[in-house]
TIDREN-371426 format. One record per residue (C-alpha): x, y, z; residue number from 1. Coordinates in pm, whole numbers, plus 32768, in hexadecimal, padded with zeros to 4 digits. Example, Ala and Ser with C-alpha at 12.3 -4.5 7.8 and 13.67 -1.06 7.14 Angstrom:
> xx | yy | zz | nuti
> 84CE | 7E3E | 830C | 1 .
> 8557 | 7F96 | 82CA | 2 .
This chain:
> xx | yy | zz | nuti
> 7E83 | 8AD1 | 7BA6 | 1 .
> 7FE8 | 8AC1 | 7B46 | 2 .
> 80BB | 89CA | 7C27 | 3 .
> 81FA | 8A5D | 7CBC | 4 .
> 8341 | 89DB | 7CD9 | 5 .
> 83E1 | 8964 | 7E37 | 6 .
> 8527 | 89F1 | 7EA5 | 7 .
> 85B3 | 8872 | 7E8C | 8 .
> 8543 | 886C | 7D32 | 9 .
> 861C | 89A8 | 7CD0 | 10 .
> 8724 | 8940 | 7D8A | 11 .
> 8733 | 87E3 | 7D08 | 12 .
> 8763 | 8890 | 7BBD | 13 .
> 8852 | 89A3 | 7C3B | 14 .
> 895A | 8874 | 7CD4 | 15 .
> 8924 | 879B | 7B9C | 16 .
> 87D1 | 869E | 7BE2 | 17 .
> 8840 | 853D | 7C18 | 18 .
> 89DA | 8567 | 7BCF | 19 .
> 89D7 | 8686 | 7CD4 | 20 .
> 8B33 | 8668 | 7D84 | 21 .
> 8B34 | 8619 | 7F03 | 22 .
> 8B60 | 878A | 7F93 | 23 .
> 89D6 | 879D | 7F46 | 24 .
> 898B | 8695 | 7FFE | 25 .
> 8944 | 873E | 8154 | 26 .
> 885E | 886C | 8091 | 27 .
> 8798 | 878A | 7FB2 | 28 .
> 8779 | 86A3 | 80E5 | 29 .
> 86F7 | 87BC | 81BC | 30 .
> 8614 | 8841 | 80A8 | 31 .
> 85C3 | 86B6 | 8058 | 32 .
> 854B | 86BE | 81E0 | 33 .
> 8454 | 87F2 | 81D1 | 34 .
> 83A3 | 8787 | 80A0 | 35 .
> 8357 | 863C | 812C | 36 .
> 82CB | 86CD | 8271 | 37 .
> 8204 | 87BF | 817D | 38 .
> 817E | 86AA | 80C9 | 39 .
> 8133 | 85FA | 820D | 40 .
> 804D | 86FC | 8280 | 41 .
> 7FB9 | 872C | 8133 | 42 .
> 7F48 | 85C8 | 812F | 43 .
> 7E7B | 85FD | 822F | 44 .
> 7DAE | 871A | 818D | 45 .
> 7C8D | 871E | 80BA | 46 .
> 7D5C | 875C | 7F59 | 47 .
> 7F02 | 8714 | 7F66 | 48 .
> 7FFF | 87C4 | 7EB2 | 49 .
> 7F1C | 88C5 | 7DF8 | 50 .
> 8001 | 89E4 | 7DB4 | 51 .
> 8129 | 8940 | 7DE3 | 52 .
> 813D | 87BE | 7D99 | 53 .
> 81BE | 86E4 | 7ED8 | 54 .
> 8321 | 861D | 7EC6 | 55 .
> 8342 | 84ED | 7E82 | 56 .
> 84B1 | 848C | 7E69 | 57 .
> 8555 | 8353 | 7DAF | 58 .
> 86AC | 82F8 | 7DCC | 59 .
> 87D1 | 81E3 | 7D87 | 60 .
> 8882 | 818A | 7EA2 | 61 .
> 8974 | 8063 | 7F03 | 62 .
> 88C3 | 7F58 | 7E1F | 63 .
> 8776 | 7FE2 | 7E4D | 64 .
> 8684 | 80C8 | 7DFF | 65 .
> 85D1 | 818C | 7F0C | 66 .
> 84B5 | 826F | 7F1F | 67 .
> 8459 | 837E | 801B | 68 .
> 830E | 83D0 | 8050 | 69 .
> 8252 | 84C6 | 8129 | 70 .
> 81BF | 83B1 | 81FA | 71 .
> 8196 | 834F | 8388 | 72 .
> 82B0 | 8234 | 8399 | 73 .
> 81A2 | 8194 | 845B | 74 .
> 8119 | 811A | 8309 | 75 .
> 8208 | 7FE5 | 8333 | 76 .
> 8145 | 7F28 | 846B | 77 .
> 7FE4 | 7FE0 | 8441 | 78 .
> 7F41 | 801E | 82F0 | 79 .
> 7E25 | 80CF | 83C4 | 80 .
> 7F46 | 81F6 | 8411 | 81 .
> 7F16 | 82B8 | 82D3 | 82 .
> 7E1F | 832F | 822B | 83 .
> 7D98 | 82E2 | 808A | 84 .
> 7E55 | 83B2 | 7FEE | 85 .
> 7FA5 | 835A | 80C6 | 86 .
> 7F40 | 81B8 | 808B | 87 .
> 7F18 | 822A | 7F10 | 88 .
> 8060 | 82C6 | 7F0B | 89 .
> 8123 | 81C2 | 7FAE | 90 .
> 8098 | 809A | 7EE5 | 91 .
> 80BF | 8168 | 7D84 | 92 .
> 8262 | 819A | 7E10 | 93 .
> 826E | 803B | 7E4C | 94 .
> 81AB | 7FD5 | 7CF4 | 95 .
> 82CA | 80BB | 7C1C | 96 .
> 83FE | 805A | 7CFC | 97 .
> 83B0 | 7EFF | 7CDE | 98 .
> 8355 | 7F37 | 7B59 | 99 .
> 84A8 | 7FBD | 7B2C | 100 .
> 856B | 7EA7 | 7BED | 101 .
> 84E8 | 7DB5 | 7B26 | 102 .
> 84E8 | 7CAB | 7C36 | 103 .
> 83FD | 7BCB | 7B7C | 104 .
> 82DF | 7AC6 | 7BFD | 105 .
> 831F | 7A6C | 7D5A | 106 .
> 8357 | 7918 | 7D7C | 107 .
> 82EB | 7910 | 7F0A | 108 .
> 8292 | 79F8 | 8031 | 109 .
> 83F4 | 79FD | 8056 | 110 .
> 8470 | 7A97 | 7F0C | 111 .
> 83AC | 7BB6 | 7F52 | 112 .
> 84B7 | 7CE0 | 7FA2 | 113 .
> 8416 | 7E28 | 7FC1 | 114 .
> 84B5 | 7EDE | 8121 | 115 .
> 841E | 7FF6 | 81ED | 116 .
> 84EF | 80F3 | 82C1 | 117 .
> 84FB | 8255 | 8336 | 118 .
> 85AD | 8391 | 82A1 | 119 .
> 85AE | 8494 | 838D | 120 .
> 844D | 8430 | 8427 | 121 .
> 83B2 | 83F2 | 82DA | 122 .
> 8383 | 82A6 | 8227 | 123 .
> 847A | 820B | 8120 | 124 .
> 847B | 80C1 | 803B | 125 .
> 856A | 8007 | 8005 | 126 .
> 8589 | 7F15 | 7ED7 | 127 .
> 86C0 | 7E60 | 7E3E | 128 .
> 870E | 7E85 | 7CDE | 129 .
> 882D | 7DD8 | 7BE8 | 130 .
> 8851 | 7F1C | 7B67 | 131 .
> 87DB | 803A | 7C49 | 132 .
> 880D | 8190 | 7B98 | 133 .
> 8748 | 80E3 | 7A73 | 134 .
> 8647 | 806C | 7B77 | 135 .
> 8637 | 81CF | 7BF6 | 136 .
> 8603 | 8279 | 7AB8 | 137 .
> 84E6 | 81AE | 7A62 | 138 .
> 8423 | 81C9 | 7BB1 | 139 .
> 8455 | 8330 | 7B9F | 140 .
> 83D5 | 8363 | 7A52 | 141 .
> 82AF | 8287 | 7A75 | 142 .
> 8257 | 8336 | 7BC7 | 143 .
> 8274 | 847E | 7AEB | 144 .
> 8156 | 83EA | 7A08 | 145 .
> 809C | 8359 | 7B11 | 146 .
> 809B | 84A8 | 7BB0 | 147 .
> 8038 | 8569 | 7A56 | 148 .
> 7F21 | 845F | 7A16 | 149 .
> 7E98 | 84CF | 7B77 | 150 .
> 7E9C | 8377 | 7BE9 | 151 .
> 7E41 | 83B2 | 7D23 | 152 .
> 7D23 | 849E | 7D81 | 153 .
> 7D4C | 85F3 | 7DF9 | 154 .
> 7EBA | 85D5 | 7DF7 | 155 .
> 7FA8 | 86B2 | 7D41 | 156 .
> 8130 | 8610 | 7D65 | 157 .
> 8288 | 8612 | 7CCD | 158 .
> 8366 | 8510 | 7CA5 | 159 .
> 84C4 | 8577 | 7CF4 | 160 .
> 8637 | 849F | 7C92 | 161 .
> 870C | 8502 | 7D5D | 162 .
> 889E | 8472 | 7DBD | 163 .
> 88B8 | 834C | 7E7C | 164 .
> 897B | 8413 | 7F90 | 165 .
> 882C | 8507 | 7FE1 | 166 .
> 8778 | 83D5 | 8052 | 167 .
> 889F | 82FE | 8109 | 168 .
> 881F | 8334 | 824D | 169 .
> 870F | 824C | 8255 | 170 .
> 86DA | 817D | 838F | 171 .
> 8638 | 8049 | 8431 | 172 .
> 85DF | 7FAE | 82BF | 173 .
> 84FC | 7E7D | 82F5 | 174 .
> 83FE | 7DBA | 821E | 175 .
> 828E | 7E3A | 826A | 176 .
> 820D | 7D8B | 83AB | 177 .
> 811B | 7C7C | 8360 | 178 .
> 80F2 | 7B75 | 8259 | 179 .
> 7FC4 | 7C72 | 818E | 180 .
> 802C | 7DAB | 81D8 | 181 .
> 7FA4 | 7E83 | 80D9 | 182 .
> 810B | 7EDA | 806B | 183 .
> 816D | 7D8A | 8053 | 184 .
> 8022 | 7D21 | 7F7B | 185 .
> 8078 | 7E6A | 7EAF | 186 .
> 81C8 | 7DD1 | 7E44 | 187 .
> 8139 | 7C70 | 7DEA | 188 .
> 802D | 7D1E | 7D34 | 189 .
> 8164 | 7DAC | 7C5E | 190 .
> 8238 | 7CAF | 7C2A | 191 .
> 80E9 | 7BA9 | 7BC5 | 192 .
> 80AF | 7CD0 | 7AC4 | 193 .
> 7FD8 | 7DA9 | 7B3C | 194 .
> 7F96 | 7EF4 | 7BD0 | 195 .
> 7F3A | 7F17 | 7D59 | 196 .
> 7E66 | 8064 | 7D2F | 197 .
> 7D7B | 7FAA | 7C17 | 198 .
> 7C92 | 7EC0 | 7CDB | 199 .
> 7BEF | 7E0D | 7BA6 | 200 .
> 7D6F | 7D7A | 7B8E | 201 .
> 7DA9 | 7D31 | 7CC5 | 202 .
> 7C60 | 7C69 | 7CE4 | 203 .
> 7CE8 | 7BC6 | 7BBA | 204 .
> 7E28 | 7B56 | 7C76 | 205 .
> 7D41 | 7ACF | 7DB8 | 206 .
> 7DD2 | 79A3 | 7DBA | 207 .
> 7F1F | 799E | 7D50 | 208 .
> 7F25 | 7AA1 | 7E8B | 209 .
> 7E76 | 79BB | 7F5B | 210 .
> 7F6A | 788A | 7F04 | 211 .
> 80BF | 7979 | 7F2E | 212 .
> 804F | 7A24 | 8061 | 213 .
> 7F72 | 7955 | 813A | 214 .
> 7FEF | 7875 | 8243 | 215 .
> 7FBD | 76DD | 81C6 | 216 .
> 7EB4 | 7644 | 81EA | 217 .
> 7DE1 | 77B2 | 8272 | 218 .
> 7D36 | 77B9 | 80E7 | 219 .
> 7CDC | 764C | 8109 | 220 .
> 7C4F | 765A | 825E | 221 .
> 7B5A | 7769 | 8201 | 222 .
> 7AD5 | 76F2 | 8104 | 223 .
> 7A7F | 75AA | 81A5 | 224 .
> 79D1 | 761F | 82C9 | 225 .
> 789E | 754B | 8303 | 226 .
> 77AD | 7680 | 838B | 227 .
> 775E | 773A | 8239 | 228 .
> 7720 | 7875 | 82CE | 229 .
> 788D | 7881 | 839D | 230 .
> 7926 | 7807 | 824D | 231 .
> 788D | 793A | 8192 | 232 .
> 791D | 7A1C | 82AC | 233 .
> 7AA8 | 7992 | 82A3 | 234 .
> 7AB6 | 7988 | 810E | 235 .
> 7A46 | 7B12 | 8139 | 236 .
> 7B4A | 7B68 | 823E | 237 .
> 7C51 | 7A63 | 8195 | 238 .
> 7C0D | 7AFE | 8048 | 239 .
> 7C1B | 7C6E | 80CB | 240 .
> 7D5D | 7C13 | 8171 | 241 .
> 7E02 | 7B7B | 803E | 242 .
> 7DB2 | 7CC3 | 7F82 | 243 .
> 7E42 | 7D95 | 8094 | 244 .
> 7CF8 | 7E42 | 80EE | 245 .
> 7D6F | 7EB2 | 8244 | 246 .
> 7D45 | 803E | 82DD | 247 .
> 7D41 | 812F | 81C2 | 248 .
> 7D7E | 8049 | 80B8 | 249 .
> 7BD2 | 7FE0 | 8081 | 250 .
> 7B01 | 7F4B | 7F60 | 251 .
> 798E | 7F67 | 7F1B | 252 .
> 7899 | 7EBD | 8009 | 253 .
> 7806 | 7E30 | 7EC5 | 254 .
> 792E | 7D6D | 7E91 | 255 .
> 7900 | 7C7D | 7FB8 | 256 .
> 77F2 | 7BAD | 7ED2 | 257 .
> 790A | 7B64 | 7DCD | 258 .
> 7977 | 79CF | 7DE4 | 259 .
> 77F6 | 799D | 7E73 | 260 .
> 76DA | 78E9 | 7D8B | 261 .
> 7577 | 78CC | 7DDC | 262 .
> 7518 | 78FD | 7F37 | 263 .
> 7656 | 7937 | 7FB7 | 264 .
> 7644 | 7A97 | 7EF1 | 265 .
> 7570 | 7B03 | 7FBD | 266 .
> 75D2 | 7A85 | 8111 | 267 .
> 7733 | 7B0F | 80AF | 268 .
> 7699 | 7C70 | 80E9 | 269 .
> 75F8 | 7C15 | 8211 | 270 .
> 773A | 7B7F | 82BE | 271 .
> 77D4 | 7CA9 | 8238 | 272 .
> 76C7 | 7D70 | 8321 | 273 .
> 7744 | 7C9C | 843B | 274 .
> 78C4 | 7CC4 | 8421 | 275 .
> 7875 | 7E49 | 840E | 276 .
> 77A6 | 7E3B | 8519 | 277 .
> 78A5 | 7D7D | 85E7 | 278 .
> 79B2 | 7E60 | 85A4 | 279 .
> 7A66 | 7D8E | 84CE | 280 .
> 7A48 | 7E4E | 839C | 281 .
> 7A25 | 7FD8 | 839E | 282 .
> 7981 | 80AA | 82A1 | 283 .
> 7A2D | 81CC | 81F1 | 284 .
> 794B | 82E6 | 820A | 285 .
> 78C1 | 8353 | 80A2 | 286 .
> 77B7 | 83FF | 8032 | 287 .
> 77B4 | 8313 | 7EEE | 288 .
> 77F2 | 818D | 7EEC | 289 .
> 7850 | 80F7 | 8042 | 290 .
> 7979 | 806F | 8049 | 291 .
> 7A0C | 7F76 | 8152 | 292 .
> 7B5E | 7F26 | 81F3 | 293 .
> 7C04 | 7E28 | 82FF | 294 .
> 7C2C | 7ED1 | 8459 | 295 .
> 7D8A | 7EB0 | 84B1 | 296 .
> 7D49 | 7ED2 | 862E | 297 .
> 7C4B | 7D86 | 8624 | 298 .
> 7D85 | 7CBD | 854D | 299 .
> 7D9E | 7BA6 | 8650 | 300 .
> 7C1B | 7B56 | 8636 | 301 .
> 7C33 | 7B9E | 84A5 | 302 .
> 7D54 | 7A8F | 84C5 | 303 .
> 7CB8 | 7984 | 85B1 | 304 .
> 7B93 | 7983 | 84E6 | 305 .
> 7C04 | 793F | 83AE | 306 .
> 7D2F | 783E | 841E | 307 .
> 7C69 | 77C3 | 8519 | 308 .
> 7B0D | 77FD | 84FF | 309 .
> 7AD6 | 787B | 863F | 310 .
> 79EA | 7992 | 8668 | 311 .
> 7A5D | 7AC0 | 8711 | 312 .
> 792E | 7B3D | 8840 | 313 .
> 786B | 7C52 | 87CC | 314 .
> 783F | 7B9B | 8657 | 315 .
> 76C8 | 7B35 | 8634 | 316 .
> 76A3 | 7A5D | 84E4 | 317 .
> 7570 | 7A6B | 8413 | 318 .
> 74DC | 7933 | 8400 | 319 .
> 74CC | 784A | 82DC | 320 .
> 73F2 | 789F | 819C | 321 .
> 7304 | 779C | 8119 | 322 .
């Protein structure tokens, strides 16, 4: 099926695409609005932007470069607020924003920079750049590939660049709440050098994640628990919450074995049995391989238990092999 174009599309092209003078600003703004709100609902349907492609827009603005995205805000303090395709979305703007900053490695928790705020009721990043209409350019053009490569399944989008004044509205910026939010882990992912929406490199970067994001001491401390079979259940959640494995952003229940030898392979699966069962990790429903992810309403437990060791009621350990 041949995919239409969207009245901000033409538009953009009619007033002159990214140089477009400022008397645009309030149409392409308006027609900026109802493609995101089109895009939101799409998201939520079996297939997205089949016919015409959903907007995604990327722009330069004040030393930065933001994206819009057709996205619940709420993405910013609950990854469990969007669905798989929205989570894919977001992390792929943030891996192409941050690409084109060029921020490099982060040096500490602190350095990372990556902002999340609202534009008219739908979520917007926020990243500084040295030089922001370059910055732009790139994350638009690599979201335009990303898009064409079908990155992201059953999705059908369009990158748009668009002036800095369309998109000056953006309100209550703020860095993603909590130290692994998904968003957060997607930008140290990029700046260590690899891509959030390929999990064989993200594995790769498990610890350097672990080290940047975790609080002191929390990697240590879970590791050296003296009960083997609590140990194997904090360096699951631990290492689930260093990857940013929280609502819709999962990872295959056969992963929860990797970092095990020996017997502990096999009791990984079983403790991985008894976090699901305890509601501390959800399944995503699939008809193919199951696929796991942190519950973002059982945090606090998730937290206590790895920093702490203290196990949340309801969680019944298997007992030790051999």
């Amino acid at each position: 099926m041949a995919e239409g174009r969207s009245e901000l599309e033409r538009a953009l092209a009619d007033a002159g695409g990214v140089d477009a003078p400022r008397e645009w600003s309030a149409r392409l703004r308006n027609l900026l609005d109802a493609e995101l709100r089109r895009g939101f609902v799409e998201l939520s349907e079996s297939r997205t932007g089949y016919g015409i492609p959903i907007a995604v827009a990327v722009a330069a603005n004040q030393g930065e470069v933001v994206a819009a995205l057709p996205i619940s805000p709420e993405l910013r303090a609950d990854a469990g607020a969007v669905g798989e395709r929205s989570g894919a979305l977001a992390a792929a703007a943030v891996e192409h924003v941050v690409e084109g900053a060029s921020p490099g490695p982060p040096r500490s928790s602190e350095d990372l920079s990556l902002r999340l705020g609202e534009l008219n009721g739908m979520l917007a990043l926020s990243y500084p750049a040295a030089e922001p209409a370059d910055a732009a350019e790139y994350a638009h053009e690599a979201l335009a590939a990303a898009f064409d490569d079908r990155r992201i399944d059953r999705l059908r989008a369009q990158a748009h660049l668009l002036p800095g004044h369309v998109v000056g509205d953006v309100t209550d910026l703020r860095p993603p709440i909590g130290a692994t939010h998904p968003l957060r882990v997607a930008e140290a992912v990029t700046r260590l050098g690899g891509s959030p929406l390929d999990e064989a490199t993200v594995e790769v970067l498990e610890q350097q994640l672990l080290d940047l994001l975790e609080p002191a001491g929390a990697v240590s401390r879970a590791h050296e628990d003296p009960d083997p079979v609590r140990r194997v259940a904090r360096r699951i959640l631990q290492r689930l919450d260093g990857m940013g494995k929280w609502g819709s952003y999962h990872t295959a229940f056969d992963h929860l074995a990797r970092g095990f030898a020996g017997n502990e392979r096999a009791l990984a699966y079983e403790v991985g049995e008894a976090l699901l069962a305890a509601g501390l990790l959800e399944q995503k429903p699939s008809v193919g391989q199951r696929h796991i992810y942190l519950s973002p309403r059982r945090s606090g437990d998730i937290r206590r238990l790895v920093d702490e060791g203290e196990l949340p009621a309801g969680l019944v350990l298997p007992p030790k092999l051999g």
